[in-house]
C-alpha positions as CSV (number, residue, x, y, z in Angstrom):
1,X,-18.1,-29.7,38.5
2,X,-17.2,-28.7,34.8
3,X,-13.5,-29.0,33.9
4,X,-11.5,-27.2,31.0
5,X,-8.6,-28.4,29.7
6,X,-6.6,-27.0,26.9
7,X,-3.8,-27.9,25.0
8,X,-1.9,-27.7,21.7
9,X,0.0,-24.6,22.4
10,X,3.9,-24.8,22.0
11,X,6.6,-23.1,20.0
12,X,6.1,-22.0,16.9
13,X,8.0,-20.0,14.1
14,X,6.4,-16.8,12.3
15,X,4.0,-18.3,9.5
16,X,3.6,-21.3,11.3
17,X,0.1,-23.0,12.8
18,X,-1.2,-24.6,15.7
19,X,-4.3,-26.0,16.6
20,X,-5.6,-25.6,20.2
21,X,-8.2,-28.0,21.9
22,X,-10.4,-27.4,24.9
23,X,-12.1,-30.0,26.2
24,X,-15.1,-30.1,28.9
25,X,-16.7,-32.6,30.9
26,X,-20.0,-31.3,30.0
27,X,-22.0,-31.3,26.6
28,X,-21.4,-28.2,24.9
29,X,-24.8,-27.3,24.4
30,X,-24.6,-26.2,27.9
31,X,-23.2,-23.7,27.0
32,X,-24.3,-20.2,25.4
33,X,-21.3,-19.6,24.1
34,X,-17.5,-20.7,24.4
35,X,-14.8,-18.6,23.8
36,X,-11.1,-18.0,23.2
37,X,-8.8,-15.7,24.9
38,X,-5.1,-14.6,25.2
39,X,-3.1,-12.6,27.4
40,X,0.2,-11.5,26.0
41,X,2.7,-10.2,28.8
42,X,2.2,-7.0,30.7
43,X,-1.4,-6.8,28.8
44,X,-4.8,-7.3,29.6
45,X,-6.8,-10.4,28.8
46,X,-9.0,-10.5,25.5
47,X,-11.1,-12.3,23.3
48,X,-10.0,-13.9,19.9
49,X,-12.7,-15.9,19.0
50,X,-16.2,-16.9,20.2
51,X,-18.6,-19.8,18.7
52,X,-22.6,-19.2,20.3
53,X,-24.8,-22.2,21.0
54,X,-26.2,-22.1,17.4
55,X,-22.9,-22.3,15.8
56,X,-22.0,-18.7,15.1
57,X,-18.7,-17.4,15.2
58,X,-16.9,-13.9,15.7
59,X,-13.2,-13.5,16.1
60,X,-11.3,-10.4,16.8
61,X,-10.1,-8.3,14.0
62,X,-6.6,-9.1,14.4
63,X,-6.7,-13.0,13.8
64,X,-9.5,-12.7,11.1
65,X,-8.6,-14.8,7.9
66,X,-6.0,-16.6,10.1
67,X,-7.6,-18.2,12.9
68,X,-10.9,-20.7,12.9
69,X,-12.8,-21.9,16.0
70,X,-14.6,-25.0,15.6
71,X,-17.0,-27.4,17.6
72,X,-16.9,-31.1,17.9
73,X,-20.3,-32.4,19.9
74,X,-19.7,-35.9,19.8
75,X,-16.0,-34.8,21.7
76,X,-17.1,-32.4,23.6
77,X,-14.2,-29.8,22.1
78,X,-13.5,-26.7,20.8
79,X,-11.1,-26.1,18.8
80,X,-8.7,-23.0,17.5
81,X,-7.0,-23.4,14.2
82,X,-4.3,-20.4,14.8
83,X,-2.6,-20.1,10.8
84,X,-0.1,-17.3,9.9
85,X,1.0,-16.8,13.5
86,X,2.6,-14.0,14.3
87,X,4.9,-12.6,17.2
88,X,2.1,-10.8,18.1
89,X,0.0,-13.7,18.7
90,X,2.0,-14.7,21.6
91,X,0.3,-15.1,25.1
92,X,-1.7,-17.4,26.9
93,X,-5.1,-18.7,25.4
94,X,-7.7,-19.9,27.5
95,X,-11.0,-21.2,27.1
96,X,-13.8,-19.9,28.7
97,X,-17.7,-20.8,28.3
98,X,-20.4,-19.1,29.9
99,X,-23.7,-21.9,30.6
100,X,-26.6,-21.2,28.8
101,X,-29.7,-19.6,31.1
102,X,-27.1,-18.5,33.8
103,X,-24.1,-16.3,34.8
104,X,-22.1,-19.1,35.3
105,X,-18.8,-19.2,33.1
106,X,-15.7,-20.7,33.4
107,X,-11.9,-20.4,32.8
108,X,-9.4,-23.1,31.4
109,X,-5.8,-23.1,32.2
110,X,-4.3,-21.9,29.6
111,X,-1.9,-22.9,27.1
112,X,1.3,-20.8,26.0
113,X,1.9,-20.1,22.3
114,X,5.0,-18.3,21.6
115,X,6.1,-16.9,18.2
116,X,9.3,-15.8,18.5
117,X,10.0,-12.4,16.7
């Protein structure tokens, strides 16, 4: 059974950075892609960033130039550098992969962020 587990988020002031870490119990070239997303309060659930098995990455145009998802093999992580937050950039952030040759996908936990306005 895979398991997700983030961390990292926390409190943090406008300007400020954190870095968010998902870890699985599986390789990550299981997986066809892995992705971040956040849900703010009373809003619905979307993508921030996505790395695909060959190392690609997109991020949503909001957190271009400020955010930077990144792979560690030999961990088994992913990772979200989140720079310049903003208030705007509070929510929840989850990880979510989908396995490669399958419809199988997964959901982390989630970890808060907050950026206080």
């Amino acid at each position: 059974q895979l398991q997700l587990v983030e961390s990292g988020g926390g409190l943090v002031k406008p300007g400020g950075s954190l870095k968010l870490s998902c870890a699985t119990s599986l390789s990550i070239l299981t997986f066809n892609t892995m992705s971040w997303y956040r849900q703010a309060p009373g809003k619905e659930r979307e993508m921030v960033a996505i790395i695909f098995r060959g190392g690609t990455t997109n991020y949503a145009d909001s957190v271009k130039g400020r955010f930077t998802m990144t792979r560690d093999f030999a961990k088994k992580m992913v990772f979200l550098q989140m720079n310049s937050l903003k208030p705007e950039d509070t929510g929840v952030y989850y990880c979510y992969v989908e396995v490669v040759g399958s419809r199988i996908n997964y959901w982390g936990q989630g970890t808060q962020v907050t950026v206080p306005s």
